[in-house]
PDB file of N, CA, C and O in Angstrom:
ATOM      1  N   UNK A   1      44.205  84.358  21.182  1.00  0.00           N
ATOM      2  CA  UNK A   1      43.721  85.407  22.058  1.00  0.00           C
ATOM      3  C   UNK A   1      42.188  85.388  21.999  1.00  0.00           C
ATOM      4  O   UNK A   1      41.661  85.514  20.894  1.00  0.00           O
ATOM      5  N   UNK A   2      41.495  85.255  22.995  1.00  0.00           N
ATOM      6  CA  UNK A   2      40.250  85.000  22.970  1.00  0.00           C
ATOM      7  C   UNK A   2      39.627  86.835  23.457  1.00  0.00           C
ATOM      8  O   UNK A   2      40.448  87.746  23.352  1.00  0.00           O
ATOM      9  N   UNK A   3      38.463  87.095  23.856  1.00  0.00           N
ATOM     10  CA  UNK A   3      37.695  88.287  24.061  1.00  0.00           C
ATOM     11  C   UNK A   3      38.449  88.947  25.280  1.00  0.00           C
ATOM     12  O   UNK A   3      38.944  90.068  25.163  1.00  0.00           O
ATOM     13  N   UNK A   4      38.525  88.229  26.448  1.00  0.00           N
ATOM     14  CA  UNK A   4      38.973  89.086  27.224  1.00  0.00           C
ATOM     15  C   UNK A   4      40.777  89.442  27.433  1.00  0.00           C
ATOM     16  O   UNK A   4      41.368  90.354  28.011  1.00  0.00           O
ATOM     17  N   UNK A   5      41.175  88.426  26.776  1.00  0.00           N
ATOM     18  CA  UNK A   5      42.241  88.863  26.329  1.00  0.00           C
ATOM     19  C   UNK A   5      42.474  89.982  25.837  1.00  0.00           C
ATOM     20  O   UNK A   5      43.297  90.843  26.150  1.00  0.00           O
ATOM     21  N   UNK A   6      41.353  89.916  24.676  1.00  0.00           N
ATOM     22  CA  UNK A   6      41.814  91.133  23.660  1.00  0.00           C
ATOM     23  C   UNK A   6      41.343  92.636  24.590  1.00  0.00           C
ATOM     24  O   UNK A   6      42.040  93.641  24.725  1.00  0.00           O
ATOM     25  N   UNK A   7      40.101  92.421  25.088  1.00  0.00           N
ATOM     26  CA  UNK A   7      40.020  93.772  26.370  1.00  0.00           C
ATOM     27  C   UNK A   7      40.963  93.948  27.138  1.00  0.00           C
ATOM     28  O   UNK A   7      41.416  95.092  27.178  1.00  0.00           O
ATOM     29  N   UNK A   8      41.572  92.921  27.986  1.00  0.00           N
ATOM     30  CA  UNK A   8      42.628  93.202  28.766  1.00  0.00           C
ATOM     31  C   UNK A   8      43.962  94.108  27.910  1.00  0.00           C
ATOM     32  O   UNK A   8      44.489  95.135  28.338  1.00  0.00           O
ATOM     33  N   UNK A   9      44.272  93.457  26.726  1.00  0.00           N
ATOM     34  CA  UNK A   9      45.403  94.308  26.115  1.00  0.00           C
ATOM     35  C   UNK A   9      44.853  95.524  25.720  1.00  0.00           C
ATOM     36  O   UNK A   9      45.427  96.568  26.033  1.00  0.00           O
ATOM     37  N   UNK A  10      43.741  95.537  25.024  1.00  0.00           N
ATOM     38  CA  UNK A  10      43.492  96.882  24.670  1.00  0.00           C
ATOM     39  C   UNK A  10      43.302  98.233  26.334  1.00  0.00           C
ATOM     40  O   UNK A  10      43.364  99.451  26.166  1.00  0.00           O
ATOM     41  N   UNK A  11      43.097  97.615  27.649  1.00  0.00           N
ATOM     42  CA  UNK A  11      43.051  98.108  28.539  1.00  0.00           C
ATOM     43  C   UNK A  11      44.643  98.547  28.899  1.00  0.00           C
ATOM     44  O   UNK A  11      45.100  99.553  29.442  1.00  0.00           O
ATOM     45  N   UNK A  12      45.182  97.516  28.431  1.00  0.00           N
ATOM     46  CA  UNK A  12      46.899  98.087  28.798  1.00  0.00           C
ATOM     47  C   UNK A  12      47.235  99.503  28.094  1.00  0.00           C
ATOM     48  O   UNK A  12      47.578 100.606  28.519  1.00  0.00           O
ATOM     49  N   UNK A  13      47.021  99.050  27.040  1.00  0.00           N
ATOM     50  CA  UNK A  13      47.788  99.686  25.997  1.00  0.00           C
ATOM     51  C   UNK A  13      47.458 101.247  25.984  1.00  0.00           C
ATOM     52  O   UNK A  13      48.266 102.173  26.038  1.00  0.00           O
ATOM     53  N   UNK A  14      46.008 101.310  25.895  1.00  0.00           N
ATOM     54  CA  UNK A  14      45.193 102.671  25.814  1.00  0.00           C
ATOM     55  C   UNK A  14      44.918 103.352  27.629  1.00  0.00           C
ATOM     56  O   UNK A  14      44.524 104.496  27.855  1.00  0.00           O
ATOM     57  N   UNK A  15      45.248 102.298  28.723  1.00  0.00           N
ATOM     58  CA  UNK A  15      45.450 103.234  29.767  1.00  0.00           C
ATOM     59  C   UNK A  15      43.477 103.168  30.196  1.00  0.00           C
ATOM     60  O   UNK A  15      43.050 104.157  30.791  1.00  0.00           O
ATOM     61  N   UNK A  16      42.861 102.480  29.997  1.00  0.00           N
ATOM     62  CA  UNK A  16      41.447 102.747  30.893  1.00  0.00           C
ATOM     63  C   UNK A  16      41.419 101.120  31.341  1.00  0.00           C
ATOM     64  O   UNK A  16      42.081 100.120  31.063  1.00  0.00           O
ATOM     65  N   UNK A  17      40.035 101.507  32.364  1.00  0.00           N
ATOM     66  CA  UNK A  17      39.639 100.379  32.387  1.00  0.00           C
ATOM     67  C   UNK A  17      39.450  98.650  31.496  1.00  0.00           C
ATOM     68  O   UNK A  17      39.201  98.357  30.327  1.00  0.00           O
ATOM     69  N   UNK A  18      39.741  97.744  32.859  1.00  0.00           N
ATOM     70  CA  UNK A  18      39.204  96.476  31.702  1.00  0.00           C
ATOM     71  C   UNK A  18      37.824  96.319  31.497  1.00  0.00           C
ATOM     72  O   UNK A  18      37.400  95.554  30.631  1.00  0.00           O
ATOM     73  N   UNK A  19      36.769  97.270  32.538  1.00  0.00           N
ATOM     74  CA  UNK A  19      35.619  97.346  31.472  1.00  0.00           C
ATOM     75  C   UNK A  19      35.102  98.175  30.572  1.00  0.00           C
ATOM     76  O   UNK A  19      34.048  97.809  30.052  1.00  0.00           O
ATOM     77  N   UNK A  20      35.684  99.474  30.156  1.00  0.00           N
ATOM     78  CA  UNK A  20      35.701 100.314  29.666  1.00  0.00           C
ATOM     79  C   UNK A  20      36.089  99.259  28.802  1.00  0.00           C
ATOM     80  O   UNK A  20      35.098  98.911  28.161  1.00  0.00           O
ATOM     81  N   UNK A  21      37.334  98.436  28.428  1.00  0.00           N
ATOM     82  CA  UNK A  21      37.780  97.934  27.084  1.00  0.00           C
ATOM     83  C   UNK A  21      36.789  97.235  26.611  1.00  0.00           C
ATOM     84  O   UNK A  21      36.176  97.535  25.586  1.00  0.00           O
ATOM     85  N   UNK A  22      36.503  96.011  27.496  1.00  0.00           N
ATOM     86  CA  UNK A  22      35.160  94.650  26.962  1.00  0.00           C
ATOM     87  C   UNK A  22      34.497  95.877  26.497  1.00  0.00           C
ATOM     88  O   UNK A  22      34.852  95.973  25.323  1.00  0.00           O
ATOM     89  N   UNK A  23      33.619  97.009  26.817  1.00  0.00           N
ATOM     90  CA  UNK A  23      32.803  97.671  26.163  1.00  0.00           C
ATOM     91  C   UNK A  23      33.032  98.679  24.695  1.00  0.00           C
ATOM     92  O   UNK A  23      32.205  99.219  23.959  1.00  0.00           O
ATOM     93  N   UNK A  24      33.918  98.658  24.679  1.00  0.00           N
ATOM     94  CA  UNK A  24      35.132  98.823  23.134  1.00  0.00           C
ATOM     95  C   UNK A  24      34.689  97.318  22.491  1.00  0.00           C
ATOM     96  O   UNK A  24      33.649  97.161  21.851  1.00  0.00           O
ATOM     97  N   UNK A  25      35.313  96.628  22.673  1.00  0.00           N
ATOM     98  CA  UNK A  25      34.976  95.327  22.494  1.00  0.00           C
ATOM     99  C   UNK A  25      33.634  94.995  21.163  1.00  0.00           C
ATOM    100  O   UNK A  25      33.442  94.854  19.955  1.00  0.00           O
ATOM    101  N   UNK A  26      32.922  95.021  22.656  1.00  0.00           N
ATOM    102  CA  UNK A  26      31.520  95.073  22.547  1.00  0.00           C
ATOM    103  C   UNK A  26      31.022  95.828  21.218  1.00  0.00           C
ATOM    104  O   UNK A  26      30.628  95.441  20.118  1.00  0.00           O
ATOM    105  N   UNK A  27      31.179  96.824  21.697  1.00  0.00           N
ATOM    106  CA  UNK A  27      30.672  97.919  20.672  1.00  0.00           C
ATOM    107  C   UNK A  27      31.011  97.905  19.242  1.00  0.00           C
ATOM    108  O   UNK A  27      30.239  98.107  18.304  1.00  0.00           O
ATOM    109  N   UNK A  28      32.271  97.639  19.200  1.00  0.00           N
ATOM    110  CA  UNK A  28      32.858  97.242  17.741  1.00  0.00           C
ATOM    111  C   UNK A  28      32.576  96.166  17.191  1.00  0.00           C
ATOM    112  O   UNK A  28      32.573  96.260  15.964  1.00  0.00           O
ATOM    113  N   UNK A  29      32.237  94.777  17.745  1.00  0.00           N
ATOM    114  CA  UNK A  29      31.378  93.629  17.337  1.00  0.00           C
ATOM    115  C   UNK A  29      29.926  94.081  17.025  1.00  0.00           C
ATOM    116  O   UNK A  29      29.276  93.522  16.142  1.00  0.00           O
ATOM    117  N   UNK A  30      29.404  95.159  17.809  1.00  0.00           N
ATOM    118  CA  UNK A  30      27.710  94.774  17.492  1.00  0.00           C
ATOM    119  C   UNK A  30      27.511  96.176  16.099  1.00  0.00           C
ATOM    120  O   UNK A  30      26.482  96.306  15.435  1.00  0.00           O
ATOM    121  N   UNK A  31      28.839  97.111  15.941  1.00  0.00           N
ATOM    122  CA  UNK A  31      28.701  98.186  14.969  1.00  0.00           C
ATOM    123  C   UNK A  31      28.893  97.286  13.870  1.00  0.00           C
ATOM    124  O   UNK A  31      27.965  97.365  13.065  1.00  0.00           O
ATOM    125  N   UNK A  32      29.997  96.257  13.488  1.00  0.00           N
ATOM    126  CA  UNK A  32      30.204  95.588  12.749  1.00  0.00           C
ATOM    127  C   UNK A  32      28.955  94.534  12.206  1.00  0.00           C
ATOM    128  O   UNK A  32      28.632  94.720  11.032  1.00  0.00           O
ATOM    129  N   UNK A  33      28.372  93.673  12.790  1.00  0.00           N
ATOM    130  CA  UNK A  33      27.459  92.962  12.959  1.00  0.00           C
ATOM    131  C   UNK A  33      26.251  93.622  12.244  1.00  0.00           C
ATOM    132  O   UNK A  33      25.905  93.311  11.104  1.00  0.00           O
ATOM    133  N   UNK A  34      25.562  94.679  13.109  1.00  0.00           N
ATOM    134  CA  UNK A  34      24.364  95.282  12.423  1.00  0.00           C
ATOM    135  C   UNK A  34      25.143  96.256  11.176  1.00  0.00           C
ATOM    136  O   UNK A  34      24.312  96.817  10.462  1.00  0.00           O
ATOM    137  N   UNK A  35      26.275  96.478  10.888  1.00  0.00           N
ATOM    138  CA  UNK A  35      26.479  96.735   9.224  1.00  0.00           C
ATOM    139  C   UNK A  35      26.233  96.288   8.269  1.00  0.00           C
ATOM    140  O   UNK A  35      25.735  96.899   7.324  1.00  0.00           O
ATOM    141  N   UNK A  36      26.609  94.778   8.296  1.00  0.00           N
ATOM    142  CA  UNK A  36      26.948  93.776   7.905  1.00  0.00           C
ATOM    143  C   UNK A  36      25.412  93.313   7.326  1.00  0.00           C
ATOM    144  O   UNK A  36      25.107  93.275   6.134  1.00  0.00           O
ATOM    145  N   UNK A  37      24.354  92.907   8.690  1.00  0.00           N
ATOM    146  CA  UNK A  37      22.861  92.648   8.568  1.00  0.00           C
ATOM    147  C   UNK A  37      22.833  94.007   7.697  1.00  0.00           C
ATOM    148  O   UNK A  37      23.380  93.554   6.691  1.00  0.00           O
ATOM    149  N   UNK A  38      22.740  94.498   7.583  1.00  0.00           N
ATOM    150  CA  UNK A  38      21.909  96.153   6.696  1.00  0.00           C
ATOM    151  C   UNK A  38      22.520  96.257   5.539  1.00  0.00           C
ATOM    152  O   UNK A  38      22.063  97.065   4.731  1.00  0.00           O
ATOM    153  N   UNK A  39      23.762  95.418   5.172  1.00  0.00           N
ATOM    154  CA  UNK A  39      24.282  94.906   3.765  1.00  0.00           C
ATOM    155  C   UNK A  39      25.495  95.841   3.416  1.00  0.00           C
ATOM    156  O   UNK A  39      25.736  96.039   2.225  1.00  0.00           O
ATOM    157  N   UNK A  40      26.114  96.308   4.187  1.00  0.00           N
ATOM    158  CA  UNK A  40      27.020  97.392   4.615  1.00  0.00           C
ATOM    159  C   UNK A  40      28.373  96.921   4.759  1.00  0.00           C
ATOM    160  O   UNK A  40      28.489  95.910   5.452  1.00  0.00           O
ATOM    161  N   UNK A  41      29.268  97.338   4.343  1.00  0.00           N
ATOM    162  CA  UNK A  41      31.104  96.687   4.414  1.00  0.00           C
ATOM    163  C   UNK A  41      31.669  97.622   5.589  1.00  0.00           C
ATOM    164  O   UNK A  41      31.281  98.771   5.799  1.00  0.00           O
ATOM    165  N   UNK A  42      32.539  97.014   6.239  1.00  0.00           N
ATOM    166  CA  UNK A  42      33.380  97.848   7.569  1.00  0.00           C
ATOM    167  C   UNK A  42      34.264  97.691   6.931  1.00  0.00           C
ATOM    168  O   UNK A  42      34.559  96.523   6.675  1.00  0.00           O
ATOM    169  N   UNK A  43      35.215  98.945   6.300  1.00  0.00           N
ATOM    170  CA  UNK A  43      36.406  99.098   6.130  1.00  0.00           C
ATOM    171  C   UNK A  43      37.048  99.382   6.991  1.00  0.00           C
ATOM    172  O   UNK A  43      36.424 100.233   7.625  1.00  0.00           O
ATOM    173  N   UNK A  44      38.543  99.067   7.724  1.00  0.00           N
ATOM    174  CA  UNK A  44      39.964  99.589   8.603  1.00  0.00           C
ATOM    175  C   UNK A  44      41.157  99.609   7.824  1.00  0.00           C
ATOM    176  O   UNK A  44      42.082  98.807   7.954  1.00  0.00           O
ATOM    177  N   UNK A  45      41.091 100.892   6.713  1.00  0.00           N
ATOM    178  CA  UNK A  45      42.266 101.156   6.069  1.00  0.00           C
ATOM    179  C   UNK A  45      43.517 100.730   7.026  1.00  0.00           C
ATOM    180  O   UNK A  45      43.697 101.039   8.204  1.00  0.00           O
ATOM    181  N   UNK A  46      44.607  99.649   5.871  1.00  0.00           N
ATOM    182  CA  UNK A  46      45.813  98.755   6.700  1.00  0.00           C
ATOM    183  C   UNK A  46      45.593  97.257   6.903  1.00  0.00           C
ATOM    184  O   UNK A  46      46.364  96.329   6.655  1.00  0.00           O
ATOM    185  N   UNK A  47      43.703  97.229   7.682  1.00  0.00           N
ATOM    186  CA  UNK A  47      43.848  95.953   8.250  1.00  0.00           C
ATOM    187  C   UNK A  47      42.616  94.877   7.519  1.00  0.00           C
ATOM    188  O   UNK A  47      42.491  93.656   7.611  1.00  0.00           O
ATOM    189  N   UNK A  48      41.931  95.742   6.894  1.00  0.00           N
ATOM    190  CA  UNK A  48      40.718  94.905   6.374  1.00  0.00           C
ATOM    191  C   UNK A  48      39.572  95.177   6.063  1.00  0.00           C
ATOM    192  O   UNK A  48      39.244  96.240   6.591  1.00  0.00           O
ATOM    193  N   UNK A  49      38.412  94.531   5.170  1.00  0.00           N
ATOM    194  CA  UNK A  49      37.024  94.958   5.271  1.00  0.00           C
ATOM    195  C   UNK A  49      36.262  93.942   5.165  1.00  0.00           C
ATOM    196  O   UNK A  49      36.616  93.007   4.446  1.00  0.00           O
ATOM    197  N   UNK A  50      35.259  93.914   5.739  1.00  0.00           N
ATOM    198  CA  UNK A  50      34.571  92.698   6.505  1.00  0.00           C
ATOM    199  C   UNK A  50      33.135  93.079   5.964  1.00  0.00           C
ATOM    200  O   UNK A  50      32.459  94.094   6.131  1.00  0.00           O
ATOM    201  N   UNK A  51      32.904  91.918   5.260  1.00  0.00           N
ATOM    202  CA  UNK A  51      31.236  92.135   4.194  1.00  0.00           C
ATOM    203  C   UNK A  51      30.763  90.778   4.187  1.00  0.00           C
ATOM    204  O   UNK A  51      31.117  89.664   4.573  1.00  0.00           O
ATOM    205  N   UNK A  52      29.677  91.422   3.499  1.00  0.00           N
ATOM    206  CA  UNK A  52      28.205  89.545   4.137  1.00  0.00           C
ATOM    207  C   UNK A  52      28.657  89.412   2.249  1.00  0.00           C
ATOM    208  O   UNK A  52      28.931  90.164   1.314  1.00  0.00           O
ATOM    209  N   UNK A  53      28.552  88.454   2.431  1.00  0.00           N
ATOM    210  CA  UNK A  53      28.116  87.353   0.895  1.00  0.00           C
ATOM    211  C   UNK A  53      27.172  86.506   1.098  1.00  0.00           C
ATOM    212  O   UNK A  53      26.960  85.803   2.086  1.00  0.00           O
ATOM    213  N   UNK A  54      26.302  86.650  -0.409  1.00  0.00           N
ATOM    214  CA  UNK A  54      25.242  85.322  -0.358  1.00  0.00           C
ATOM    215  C   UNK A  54      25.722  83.954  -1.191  1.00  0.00           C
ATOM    216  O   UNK A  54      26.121  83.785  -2.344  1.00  0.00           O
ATOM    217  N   UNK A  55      25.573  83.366  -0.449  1.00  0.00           N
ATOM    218  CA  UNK A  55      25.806  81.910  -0.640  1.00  0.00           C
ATOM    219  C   UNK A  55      25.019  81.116  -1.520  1.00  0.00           C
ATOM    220  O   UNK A  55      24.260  80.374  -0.897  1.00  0.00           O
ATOM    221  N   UNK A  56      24.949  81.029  -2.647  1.00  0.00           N
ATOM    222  CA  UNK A  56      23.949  80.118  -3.773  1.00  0.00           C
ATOM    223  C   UNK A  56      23.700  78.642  -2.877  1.00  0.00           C
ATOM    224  O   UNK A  56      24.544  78.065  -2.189  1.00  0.00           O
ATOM    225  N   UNK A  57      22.296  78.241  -3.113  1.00  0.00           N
ATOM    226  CA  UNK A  57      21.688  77.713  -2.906  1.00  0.00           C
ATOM    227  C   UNK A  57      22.073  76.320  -3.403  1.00  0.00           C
ATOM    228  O   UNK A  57      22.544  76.600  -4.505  1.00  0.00           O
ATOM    229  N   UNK A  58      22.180  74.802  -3.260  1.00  0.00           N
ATOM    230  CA  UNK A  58      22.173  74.233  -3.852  1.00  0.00           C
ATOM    231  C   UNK A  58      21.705  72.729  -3.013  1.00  0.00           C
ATOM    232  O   UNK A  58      21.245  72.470  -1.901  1.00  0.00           O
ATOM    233  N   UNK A  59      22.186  71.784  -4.459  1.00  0.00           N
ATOM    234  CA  UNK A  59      21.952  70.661  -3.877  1.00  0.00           C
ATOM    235  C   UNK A  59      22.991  69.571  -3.349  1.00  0.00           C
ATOM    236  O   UNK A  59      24.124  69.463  -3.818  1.00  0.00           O
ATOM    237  N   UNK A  60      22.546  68.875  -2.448  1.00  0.00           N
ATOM    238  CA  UNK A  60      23.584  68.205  -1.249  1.00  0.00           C
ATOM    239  C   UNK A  60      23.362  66.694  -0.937  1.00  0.00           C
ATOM    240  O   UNK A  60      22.327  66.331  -1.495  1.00  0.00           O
ATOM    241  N   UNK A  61      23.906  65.772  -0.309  1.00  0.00           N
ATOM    242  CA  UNK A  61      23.835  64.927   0.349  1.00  0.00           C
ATOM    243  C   UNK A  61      23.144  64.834   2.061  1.00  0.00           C
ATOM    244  O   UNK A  61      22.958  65.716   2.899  1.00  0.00           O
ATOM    245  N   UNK A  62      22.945  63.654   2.078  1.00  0.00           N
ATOM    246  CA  UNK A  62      22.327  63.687   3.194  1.00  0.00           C
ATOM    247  C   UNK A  62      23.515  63.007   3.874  1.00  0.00           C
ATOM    248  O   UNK A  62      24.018  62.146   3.153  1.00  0.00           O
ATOM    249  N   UNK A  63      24.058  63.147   4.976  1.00  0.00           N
ATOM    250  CA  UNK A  63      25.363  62.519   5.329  1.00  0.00           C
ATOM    251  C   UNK A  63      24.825  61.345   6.105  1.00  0.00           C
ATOM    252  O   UNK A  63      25.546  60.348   6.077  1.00  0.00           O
ATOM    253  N   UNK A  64      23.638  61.255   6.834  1.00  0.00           N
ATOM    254  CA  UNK A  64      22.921  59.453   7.241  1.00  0.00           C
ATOM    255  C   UNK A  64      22.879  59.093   6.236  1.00  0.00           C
ATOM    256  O   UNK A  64      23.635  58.122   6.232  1.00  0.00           O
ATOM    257  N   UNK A  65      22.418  59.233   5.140  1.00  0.00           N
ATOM    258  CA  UNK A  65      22.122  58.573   3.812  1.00  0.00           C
ATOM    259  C   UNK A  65      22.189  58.884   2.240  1.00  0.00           C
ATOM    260  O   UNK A  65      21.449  59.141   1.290  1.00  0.00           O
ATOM    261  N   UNK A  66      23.062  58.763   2.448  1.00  0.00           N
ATOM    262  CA  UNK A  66      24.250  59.243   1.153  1.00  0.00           C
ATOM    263  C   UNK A  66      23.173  58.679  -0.212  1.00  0.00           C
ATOM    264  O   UNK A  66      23.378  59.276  -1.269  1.00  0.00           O
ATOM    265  N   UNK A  67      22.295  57.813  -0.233  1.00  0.00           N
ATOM    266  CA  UNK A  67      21.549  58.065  -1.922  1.00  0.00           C
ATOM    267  C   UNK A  67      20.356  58.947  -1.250  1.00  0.00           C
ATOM    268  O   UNK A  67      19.273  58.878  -1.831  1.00  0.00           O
ATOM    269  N   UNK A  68      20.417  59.585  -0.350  1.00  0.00           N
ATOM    270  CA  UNK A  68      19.342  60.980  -0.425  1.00  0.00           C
ATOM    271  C   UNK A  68      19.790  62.421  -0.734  1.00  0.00           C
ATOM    272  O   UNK A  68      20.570  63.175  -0.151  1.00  0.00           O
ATOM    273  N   UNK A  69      18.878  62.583  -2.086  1.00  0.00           N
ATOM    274  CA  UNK A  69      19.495  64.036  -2.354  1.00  0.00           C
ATOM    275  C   UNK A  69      18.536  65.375  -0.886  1.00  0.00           C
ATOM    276  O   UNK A  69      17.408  65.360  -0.395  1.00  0.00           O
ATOM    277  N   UNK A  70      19.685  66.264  -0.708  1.00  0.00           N
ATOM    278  CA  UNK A  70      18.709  67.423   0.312  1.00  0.00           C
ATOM    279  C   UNK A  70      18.887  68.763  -0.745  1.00  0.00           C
ATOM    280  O   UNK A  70      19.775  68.938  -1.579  1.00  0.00           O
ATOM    281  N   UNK A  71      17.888  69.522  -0.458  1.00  0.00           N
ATOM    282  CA  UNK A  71      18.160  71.018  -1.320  1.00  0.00           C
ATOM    283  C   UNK A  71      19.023  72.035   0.022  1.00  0.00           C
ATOM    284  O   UNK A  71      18.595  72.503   1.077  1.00  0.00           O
ATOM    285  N   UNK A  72      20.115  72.067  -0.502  1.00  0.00           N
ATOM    286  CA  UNK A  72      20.647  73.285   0.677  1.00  0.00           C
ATOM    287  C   UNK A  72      20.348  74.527   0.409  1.00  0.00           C
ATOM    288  O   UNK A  72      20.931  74.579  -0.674  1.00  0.00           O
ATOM    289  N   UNK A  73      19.715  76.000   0.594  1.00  0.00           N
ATOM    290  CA  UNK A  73      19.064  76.778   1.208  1.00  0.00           C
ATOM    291  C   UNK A  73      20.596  77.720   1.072  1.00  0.00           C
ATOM    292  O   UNK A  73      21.741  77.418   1.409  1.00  0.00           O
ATOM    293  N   UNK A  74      19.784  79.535   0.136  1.00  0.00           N
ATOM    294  CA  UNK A  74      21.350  80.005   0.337  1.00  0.00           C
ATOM    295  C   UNK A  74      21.269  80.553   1.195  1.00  0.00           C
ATOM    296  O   UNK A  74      20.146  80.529   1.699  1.00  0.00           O
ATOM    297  N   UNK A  75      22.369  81.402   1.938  1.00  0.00           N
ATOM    298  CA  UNK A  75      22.607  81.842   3.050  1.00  0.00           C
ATOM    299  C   UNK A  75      23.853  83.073   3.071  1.00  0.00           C
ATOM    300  O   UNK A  75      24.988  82.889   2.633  1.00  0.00           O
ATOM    301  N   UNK A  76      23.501  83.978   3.504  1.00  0.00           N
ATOM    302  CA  UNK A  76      24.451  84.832   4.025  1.00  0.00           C
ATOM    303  C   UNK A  76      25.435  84.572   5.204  1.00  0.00           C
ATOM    304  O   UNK A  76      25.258  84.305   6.393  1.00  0.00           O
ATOM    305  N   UNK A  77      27.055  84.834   4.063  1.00  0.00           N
ATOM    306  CA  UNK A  77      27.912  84.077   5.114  1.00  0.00           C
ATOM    307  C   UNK A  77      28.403  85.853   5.585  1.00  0.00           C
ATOM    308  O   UNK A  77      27.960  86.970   5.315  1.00  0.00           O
ATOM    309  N   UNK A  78      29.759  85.206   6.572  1.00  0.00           N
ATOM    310  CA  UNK A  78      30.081  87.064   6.880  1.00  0.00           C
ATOM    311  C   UNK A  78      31.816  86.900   5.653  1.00  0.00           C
ATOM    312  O   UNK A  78      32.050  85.980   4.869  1.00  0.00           O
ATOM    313  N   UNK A  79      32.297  87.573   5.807  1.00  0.00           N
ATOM    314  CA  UNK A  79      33.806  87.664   4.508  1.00  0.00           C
ATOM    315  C   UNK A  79      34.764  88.673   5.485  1.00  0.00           C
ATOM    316  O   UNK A  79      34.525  89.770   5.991  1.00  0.00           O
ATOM    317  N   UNK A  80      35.710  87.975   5.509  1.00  0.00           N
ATOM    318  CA  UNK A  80      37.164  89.501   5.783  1.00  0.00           C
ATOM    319  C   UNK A  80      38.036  89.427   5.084  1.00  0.00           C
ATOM    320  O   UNK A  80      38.528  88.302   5.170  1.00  0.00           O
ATOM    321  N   UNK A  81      38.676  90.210   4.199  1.00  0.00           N
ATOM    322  CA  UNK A  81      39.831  90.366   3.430  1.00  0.00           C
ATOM    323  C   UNK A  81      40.491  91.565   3.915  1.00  0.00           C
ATOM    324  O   UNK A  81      40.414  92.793   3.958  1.00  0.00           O
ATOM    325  N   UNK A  82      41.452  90.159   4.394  1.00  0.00           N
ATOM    326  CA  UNK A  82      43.017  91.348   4.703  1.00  0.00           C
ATOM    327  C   UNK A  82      43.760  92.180   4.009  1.00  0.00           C
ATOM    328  O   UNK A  82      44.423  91.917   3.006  1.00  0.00           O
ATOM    329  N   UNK A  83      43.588  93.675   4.812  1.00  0.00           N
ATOM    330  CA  UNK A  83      44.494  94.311   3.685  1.00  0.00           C
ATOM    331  C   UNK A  83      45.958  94.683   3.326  1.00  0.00           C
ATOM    332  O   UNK A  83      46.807  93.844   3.626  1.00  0.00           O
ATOM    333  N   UNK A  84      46.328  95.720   2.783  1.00  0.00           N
ATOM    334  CA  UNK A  84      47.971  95.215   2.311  1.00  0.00           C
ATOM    335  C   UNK A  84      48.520  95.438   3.701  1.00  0.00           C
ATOM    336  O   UNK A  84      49.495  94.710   3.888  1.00  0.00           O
ATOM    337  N   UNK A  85      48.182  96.304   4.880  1.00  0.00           N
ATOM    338  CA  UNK A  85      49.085  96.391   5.505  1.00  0.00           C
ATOM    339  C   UNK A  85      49.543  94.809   6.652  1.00  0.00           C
ATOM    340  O   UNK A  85      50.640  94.354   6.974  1.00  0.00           O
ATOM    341  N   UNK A  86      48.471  94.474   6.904  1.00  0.00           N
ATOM    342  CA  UNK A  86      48.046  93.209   7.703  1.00  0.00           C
ATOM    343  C   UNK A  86      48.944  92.162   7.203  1.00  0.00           C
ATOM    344  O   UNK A  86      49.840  91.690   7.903  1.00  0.00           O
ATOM    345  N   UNK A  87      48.645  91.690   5.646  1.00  0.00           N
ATOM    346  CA  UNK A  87      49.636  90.668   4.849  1.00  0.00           C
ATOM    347  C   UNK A  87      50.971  91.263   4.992  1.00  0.00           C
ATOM    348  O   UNK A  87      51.673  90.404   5.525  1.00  0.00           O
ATOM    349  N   UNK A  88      51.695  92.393   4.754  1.00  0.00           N
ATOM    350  CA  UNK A  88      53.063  93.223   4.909  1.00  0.00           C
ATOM    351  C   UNK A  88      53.477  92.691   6.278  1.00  0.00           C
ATOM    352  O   UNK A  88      54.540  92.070   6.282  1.00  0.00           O
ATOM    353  N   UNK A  89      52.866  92.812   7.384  1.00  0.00           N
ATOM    354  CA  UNK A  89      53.027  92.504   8.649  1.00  0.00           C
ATOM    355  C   UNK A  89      53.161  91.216   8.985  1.00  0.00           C
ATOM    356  O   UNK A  89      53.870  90.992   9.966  1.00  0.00           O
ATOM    357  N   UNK A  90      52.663  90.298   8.428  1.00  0.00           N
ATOM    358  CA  UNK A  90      52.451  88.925   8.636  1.00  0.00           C
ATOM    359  C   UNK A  90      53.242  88.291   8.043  1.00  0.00           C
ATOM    360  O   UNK A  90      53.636  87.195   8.443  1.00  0.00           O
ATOM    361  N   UNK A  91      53.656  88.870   6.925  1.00  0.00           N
ATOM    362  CA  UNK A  91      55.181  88.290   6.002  1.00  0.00           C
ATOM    363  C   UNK A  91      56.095  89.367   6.535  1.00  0.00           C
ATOM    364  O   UNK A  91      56.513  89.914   5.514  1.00  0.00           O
ATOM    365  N   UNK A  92      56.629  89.965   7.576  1.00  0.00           N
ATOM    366  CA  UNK A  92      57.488  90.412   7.834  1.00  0.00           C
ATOM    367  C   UNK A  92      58.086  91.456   7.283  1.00  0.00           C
ATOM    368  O   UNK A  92      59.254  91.739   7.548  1.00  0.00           O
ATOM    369  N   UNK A  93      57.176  92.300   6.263  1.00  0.00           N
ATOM    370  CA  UNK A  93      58.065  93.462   5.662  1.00  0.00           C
ATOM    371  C   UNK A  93      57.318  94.808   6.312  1.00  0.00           C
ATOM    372  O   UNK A  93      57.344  95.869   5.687  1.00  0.00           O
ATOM    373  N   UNK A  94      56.776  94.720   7.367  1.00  0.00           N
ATOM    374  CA  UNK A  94      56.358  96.001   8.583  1.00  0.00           C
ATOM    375  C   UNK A  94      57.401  96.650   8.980  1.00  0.00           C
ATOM    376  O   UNK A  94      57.287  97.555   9.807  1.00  0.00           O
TER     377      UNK A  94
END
């Protein structure tokens, strides 16, 4: 299910517009997003919470030239861990 998919169903389901939904959508990606940047966890008691991790820094290969060492640079990745209700659902005991 890609984006407008997911607007279109959420437009079914809840009864408004399909742009009223993309803007649901929307909104919940960019609340999530700038949480996330500001170092902030989005919890959805059931389904999950979605947090930045920093990534240690290290050292790497160069994949043109494998006897060159590169320093890789850490980085903030994003994280979601599913919660019990999501796994319950997905193994079938919902």
């Amino acid at each position: 299910m890609n984006k407008a998919e997911l607007a279109q169903t959420i437009a079914d389901k809840v009864g408004v517009s399909k742009k009223e939904a993309e803007e649901m959508v929307a909104t919940f990606v960019t609340v999530v997003t700038t949480t996330l940047q500001a170092g902030g966890e989005v919890t959805i008691a059931g389904f999950g919470a979605f947090s930045a991790k920093k990534r240690a820094g290290r050292v790497g290969v160069n994949p043109q030239n494998p006897s060159q060492k590169i320093q890789i640079p850490p980085v903030t990745v994003p994280k979601f861990k599913a919660g019990k209700g999501l796994k319950d659902a997905l193994k079938g005991k919902a």
